[in-house]
Structure formats: C-alpha cells, structure tokens
LUMBA-658760 format. One record per residue (C-alpha): x, y, z; residue number from 1. Coordinates in Angstrom, 3 decimals. Each point is the difference from the previous one (the first is absolute). Layout:
+----------+----------+----------+------+
!        x !        y !        z ! resi !
+----------+----------+----------+------+
!        X !        Y !        Z !  NUM !
...
+----------+----------+----------+------+
This chain:
+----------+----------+----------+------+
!        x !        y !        z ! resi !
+----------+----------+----------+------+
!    3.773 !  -18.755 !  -10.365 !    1 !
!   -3.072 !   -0.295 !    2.154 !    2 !
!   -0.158 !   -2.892 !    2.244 !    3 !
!   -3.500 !   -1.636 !    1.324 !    4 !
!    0.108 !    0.099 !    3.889 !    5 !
!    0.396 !   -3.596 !    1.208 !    6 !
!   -1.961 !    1.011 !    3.601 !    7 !
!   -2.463 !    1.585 !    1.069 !    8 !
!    0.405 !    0.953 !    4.111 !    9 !
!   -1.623 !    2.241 !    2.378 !   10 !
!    2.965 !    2.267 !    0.308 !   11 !
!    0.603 !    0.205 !   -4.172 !   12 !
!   -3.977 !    0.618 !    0.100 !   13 !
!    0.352 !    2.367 !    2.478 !   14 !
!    3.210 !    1.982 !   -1.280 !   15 !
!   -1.642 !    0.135 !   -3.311 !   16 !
!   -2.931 !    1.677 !    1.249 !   17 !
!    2.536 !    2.583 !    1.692 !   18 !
!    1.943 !    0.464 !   -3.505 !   19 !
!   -3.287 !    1.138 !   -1.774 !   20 !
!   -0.549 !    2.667 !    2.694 !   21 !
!    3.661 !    1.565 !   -1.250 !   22 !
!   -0.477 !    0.285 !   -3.542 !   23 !
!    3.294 !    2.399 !   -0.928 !   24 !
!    0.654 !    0.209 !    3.398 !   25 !
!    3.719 !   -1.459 !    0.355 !   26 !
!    1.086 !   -1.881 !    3.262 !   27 !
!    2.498 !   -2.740 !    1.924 !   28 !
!   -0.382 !   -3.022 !    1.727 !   29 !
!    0.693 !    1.813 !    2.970 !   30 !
!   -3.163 !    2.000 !   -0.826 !   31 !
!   -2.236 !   -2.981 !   -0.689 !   32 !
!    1.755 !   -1.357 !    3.107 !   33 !
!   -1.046 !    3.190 !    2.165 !   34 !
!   -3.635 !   -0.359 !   -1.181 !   35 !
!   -1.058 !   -3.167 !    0.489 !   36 !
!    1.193 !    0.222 !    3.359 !   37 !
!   -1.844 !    2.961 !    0.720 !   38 !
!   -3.333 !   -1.457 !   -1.013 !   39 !
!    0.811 !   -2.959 !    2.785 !   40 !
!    0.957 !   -2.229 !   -3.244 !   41 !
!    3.473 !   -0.450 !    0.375 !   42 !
!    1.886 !   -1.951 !   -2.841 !   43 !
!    3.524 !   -1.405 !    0.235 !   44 !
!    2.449 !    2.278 !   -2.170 !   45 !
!    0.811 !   -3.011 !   -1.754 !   46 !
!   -3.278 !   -0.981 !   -1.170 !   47 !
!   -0.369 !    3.894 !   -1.026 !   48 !
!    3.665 !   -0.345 !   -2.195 !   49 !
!   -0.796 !   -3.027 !   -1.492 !   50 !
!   -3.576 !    0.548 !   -0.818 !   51 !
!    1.288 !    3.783 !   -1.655 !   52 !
!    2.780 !   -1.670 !   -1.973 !   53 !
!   -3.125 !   -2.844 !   -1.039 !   54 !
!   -2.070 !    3.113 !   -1.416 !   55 !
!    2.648 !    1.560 !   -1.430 !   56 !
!    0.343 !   -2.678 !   -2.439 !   57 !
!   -2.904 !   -0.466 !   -1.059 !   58 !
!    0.073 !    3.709 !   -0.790 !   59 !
!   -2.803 !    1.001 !    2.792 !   60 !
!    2.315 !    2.052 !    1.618 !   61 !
!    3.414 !    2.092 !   -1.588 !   62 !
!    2.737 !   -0.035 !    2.181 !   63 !
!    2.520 !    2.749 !   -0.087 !   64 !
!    3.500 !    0.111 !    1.206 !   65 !
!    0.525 !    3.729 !    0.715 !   66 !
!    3.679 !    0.232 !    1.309 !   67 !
!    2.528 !   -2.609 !    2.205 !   68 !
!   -1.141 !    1.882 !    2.811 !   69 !
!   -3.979 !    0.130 !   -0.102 !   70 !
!   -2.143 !   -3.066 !    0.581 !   71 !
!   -1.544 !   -1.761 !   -2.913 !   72 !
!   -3.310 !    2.075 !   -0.544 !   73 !
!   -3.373 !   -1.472 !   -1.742 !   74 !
!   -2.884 !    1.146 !   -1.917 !   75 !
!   -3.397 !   -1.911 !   -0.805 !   76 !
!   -0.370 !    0.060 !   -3.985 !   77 !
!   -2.141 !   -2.757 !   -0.854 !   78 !
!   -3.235 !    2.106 !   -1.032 !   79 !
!    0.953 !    3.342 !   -0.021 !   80 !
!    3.449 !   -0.322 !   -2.337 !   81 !
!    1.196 !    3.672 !    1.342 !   82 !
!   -3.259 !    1.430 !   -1.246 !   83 !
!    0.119 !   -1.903 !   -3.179 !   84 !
!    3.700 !    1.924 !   -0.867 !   85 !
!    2.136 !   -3.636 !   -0.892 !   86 !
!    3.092 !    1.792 !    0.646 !   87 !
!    0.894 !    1.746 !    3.664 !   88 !
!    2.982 !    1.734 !    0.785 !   89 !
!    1.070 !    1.539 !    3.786 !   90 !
!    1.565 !    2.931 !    1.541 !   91 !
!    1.115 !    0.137 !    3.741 !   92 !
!    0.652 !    2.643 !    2.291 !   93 !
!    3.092 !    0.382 !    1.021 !   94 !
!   -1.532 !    1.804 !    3.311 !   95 !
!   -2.962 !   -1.494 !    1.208 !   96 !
!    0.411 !   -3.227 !   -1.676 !   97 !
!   -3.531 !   -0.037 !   -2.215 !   98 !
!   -0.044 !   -2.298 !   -2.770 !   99 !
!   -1.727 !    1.887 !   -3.388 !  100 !
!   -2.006 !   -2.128 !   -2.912 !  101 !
!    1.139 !    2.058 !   -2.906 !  102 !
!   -2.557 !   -0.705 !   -2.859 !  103 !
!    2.007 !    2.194 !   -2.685 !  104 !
!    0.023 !   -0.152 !   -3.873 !  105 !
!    3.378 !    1.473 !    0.313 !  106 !
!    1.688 !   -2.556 !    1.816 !  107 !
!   -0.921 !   -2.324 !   -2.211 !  108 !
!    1.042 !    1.644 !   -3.134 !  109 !
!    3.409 !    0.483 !    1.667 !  110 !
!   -0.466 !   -4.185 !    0.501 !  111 !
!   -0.507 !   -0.315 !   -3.787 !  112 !
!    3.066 !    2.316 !   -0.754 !  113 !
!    2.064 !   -2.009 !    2.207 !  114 !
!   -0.738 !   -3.129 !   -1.584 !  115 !
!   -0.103 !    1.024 !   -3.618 !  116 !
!    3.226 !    2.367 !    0.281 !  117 !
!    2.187 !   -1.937 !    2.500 !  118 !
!   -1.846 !   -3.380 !   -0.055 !  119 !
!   -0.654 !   -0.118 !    3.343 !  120 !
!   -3.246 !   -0.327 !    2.102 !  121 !
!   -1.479 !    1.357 !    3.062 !  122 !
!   -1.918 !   -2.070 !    2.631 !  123 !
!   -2.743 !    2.156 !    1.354 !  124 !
!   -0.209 !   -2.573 !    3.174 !  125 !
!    3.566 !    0.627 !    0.896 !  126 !
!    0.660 !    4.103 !   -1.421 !  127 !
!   -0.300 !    2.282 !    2.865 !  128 !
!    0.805 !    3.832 !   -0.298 !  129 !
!    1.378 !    1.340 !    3.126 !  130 !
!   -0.899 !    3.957 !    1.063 !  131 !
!   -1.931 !    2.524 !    1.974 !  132 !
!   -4.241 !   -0.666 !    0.328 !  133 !
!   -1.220 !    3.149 !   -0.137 !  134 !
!   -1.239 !    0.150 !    3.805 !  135 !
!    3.790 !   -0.400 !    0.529 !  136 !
!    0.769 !    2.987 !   -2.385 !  137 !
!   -2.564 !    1.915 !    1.690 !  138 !
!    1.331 !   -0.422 !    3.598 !  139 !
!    3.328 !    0.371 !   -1.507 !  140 !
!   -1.167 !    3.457 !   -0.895 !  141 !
!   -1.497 !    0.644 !    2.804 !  142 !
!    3.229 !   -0.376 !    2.273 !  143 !
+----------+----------+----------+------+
C-alpha cells in the first residue's frame, strides 16, 4: 500500500534528490549518513532512519534485510522499478560481500514451481542466494 507523504522538509527534499542519483545502486543509512556529511550537510542518523523507513512505505524505496549480521540496505525504485523487471531477486558474495540484482526468467519459474507444486511462495525482497561473484572466483584462481 502506498502512503501520501504527510511532509515535505528540506532534508526529505534533499535525500530524495540523492535517491534519484542511485537508481539500482543499493546502500545503508550509514551510507546516506557518510554522504551528507561529506558535502558539509550533515543529517542526524535518526532523521536519515526514520525518513528511509517513511519512503519505504510508500514504496519509494525497497528495503532489504540481507542476513542478522549485515545492516539493513536500500534501493531507490520509485521511477525506475529495477529497469521495469517487477520482480528482483539477489545473490551475495560470500567473499567480498557484493550484493547482485538477479533479473532471471529462471528464478522465477522455479518461484511458480514452488508455489504450484508445494504451495509455497517466494519473496523476491527477502530471497538471497549466497556464493562466489565471479571477481572472487577469479582471485580464487589466481591464488
């Protein structure tokens, strides 16, 4: 459900304008954080947090729980929609820590097995696959 914002500030002005720069580009608050204070524009991390959450529901940003031990990460999606694709799966390196979009026909037909076969359902916000990038595999070889 999308939700009308109920104010319009500076900083949600001024994060919003940093959002559009990241289309696909996936990030924390720490990273939002990080930048503003590098451009002399420090906001308070709980302004940032509470102002993420606010755009998460009303489905401007996704939000995306990777593992108990990795901060919450973000991702702009208002326009863009992961380059129109409605569904968005992710892979993450076990060695460098990269977080993959995986745009793939395949995972989703394995989605539509699972729920007509076993009756159960994926969540493409919360399904992470866990391996090697293939920089990792490279240096791997390499060694």
């Amino acid at each position: 459900m999308t939700m009308k914002p109920k104010y319009k500030t500076k900083q949600r002005e001024e994060l919003l304008t940093y959002f559009k720069t990241l289309p696909g580009v996936h990030f924390t608050a720490a990273d939002v954080c990080d930048y503003f204070r590098q451009q002399g524009k420090p906001i308070g991390q709980a302004t940032v947090y509470r102002q993420l959450e606010s755009l998460v529901d009303e489905g401007i940003l996704n939000k995306y729980i990777i593992d108990p031990n990795s901060p919450a990460c973000f991702e702009y999606v208002e326009e863009h929609e992961h380059g129109g694709a409605t569904v968005c799966f992710h892979a993450k390196c076990a060695g460098c820590g990269k977080l993959i979009h995986l745009h793939c026909d395949e995972i989703i037909k394995i989605g539509e097995h699972l729920k007509e076969e076993h009756g159960f359902v994926l969540d493409p916000k919360r399904t992470v696959f866990y391996g090697t990038c293939a920089e990792c595999a490279t240096a791997e070889l390499e060694k």
